[in-house]
C-alpha positions in Angstrom: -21.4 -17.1 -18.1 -18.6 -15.7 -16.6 -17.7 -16.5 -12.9 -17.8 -13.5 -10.6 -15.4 -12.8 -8.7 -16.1 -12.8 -4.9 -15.1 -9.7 -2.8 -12.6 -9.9 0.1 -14.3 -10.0 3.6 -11.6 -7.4 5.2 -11.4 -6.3 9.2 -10.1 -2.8 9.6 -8.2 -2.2 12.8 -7.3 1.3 13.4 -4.5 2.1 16.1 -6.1 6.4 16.6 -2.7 6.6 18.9 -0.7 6.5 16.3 -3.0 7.7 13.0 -4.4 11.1 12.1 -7.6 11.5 11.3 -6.8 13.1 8.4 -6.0 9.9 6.6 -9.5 8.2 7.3 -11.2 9.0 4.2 -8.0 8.1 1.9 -7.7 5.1 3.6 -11.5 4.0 3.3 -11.1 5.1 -0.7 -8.0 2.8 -1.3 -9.7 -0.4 0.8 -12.7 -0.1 -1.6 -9.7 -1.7 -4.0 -8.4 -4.5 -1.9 -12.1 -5.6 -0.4 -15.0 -4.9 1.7 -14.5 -3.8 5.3 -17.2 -5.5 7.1 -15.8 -4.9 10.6 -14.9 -0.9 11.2 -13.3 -0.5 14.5 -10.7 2.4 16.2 -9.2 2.0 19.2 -8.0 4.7 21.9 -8.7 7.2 24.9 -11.4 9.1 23.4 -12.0 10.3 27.0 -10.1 13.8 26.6 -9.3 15.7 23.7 -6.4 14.2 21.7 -8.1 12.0 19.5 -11.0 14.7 18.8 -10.4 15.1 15.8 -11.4 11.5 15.0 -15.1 12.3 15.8 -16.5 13.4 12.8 -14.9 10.6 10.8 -15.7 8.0 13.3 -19.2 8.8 12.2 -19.3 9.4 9.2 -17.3 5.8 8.2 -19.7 4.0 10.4 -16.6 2.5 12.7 -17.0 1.4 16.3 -14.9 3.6 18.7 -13.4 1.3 21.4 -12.5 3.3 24.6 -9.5 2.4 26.4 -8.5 4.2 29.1 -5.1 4.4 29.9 -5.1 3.2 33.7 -1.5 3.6 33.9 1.0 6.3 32.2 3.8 4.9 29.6 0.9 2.0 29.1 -0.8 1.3 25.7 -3.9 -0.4 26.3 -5.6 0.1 23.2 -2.8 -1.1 21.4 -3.7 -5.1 23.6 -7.2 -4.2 22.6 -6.6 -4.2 19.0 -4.5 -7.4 19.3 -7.4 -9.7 21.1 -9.7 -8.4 19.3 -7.8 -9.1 16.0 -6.6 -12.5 17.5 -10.9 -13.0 18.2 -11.5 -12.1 14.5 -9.2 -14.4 13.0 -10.1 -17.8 14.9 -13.5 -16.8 13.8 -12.8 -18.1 10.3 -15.1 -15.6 8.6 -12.4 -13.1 7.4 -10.5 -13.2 4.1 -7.8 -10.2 5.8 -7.0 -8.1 7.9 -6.4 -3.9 7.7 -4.3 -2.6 10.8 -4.0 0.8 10.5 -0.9 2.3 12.3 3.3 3.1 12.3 3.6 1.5 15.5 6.2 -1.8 15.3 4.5 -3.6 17.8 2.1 -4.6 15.7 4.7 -6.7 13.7 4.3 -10.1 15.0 0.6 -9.9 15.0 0.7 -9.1 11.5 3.0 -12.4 11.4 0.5 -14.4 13.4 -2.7 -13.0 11.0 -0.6 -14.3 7.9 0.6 -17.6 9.3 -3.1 -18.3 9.4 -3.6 -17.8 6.0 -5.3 -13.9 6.4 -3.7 -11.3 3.9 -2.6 -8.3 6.2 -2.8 -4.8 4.6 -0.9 -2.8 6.5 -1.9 1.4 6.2 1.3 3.8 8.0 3.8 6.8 7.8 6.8 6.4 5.9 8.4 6.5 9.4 7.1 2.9 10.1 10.2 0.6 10.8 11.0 -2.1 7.8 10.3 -5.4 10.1 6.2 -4.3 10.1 6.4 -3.4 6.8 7.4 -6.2 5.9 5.7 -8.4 8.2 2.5 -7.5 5.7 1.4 -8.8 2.5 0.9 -5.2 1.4 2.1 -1.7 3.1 0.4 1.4 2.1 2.3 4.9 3.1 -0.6 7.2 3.8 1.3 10.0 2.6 0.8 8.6 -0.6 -3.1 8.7 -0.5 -3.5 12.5 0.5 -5.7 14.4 -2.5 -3.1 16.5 -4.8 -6.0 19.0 -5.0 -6.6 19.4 -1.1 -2.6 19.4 -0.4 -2.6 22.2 -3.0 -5.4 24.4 -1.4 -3.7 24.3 1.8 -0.4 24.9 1.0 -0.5 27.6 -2.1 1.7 25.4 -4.3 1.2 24.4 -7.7 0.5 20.9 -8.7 4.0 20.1 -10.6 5.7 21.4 -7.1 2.9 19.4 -5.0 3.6 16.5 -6.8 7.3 16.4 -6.8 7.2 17.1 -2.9 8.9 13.5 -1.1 8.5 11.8 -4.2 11.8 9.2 -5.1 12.8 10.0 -8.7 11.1 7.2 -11.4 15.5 6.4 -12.3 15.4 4.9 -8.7 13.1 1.9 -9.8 15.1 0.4 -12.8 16.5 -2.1 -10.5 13.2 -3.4 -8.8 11.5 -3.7 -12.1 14.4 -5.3 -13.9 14.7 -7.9 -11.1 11.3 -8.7 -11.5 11.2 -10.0 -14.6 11.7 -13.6 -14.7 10.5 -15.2 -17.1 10.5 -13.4 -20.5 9.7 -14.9 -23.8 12.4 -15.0 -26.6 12.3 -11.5 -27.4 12.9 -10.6 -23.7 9.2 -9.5 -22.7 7.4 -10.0 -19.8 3.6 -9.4 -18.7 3.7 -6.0 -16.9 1.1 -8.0 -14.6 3.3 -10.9 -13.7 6.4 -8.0 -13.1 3.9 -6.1 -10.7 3.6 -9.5 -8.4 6.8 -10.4 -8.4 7.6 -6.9 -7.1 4.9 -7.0 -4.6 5.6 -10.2 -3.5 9.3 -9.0 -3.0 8.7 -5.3 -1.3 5.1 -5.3 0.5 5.8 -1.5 0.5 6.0 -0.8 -3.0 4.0 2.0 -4.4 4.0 4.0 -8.2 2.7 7.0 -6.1 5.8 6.8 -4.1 7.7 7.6 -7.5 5.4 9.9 -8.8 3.4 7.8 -11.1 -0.5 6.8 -10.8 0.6 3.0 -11.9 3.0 0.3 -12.8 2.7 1.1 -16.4 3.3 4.8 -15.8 6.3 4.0 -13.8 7.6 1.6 -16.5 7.9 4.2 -19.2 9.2 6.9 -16.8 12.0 5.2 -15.4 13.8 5.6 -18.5 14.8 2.0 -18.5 12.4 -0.3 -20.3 10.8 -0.7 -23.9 6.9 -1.2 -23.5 4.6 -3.0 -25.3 0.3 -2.7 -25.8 -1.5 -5.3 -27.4 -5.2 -6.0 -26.9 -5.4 -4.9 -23.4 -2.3 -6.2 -22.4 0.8 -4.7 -21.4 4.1 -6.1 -21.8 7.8 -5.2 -20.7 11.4 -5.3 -21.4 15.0 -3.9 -20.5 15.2 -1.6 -22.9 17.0 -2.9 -26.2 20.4 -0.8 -27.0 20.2 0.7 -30.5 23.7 -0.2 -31.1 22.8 -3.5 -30.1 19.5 -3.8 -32.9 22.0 -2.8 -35.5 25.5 -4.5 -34.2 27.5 -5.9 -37.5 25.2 -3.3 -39.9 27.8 -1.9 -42.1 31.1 -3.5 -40.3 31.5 -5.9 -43.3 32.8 -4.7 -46.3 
């Protein structure tokens, strides 16, 4: 019989300060693939009306709103909230990782401290999150990259070729990561397409197909131009892709 795999236990920490609610469900749909979240909690001054607009997902995704006033101005108390709590969570022992949801660079060394303890730390932000928190986490997520093609499309009037193209980098741009990442080929110069996605991950937490464009790896693979691709039984494989001059070098030269 085979073994089943057990699901990720996850905590998902959501700075509302510095997240719209806009991004909720996305980010809900995309943890389904990294684990369960178990513990569901925002932090914030829901007291007045900036963080509104949270209300309806708050409920709707079952999390625990944390009110935290704001005693002084210039003061982030929600953000210290987030950090005991997460600190609380982690000497627990019962978690497998950690979600923190926000662009804000404080959070770096607590992301540091979560992984020095052996949690992974998923990080969910805007683009405009500095490098150091990015990657201070095992894996960053740009939110921009989870927003529906088919909602972005109703609300701005543009066709999906334009919607899709809109802050995407080029698939040419990712030649380099890929071909770095493969390190151990076989004779023939092939690599698992599996073993090339870790590698990358391993190397930028805040890597992303979607950020070129593509759905996946594979995808990404065959658009960059670069890379001859192989399919067998399930499996996919990759290599720098093999100059024809090259296959054919000293054809016809002798006489």
């Amino acid at each position: 019989m085979a073994e089943t795999r057990r699901t990720r236990s996850l905590a998902v920490l959501i700075d509302a300060d510095n997240t719209s609610a806009k991004h909720a469900q996305p980010i809900f749909d995309e943890i389904v693939k990294l684990g369960e979240a178990n513990v569901r909690r925002i932090y914030g001054d829901f007291s007045g009306t900036k963080l509104s607009g949270w209300n309806e997902a708050i409920k709707s995704l079952a999390i625990l709103q944390h009110q935290q006033r704001s005693n002084s101005k210039g003061k982030n108390a929600s953000d210290i909230a987030l950090v005991i709590d997460a600190m609380d969570l982690m000497y627990k022992r019962t978690l497998d990782g950690v979600v923190l949801v926000s662009s804000d660079s404080d959070f770096t060394r607590l992301a540091q401290r979560l992984r020095e303890e052996g949690l992974e730390v998923y990080g969910f932000g805007e683009r405009k999150a500095v490098e150091a928190f990015r990657n201070a986490c095992n894996r960053f997520i740009y939110v921009e990259n989870l927003l529906d093609a088919g909602q972005e499309e109703k609300k701005s009037g543009t066709t999906p070729d334009r919607t899709a193209a809109q802050g995407k980098v080029p698939p040419s741009k990712a030649r380099k990561i890929i071909a770095g990442a493969i390190g151990e080929p076989d004779a023939d110069g092939w690599e698992n397409l599996a073993s090339v996605g870790n590698r990358i991950q391993g190397a930028y937490p805040d890597f992303d197909p979607r950020s070129y464009g593509c759905a996946n790896l594979s995808t990404l693979v065959e658009k960059s131009g670069g890379f001859d691709i192989r399919k067998d039984q399930g499996a996919v494989h990759v290599r720098p892709k093999v100059d024809s001059a090259r296959k054919h070098s000293g054809t016809g030269r002798r006489q």
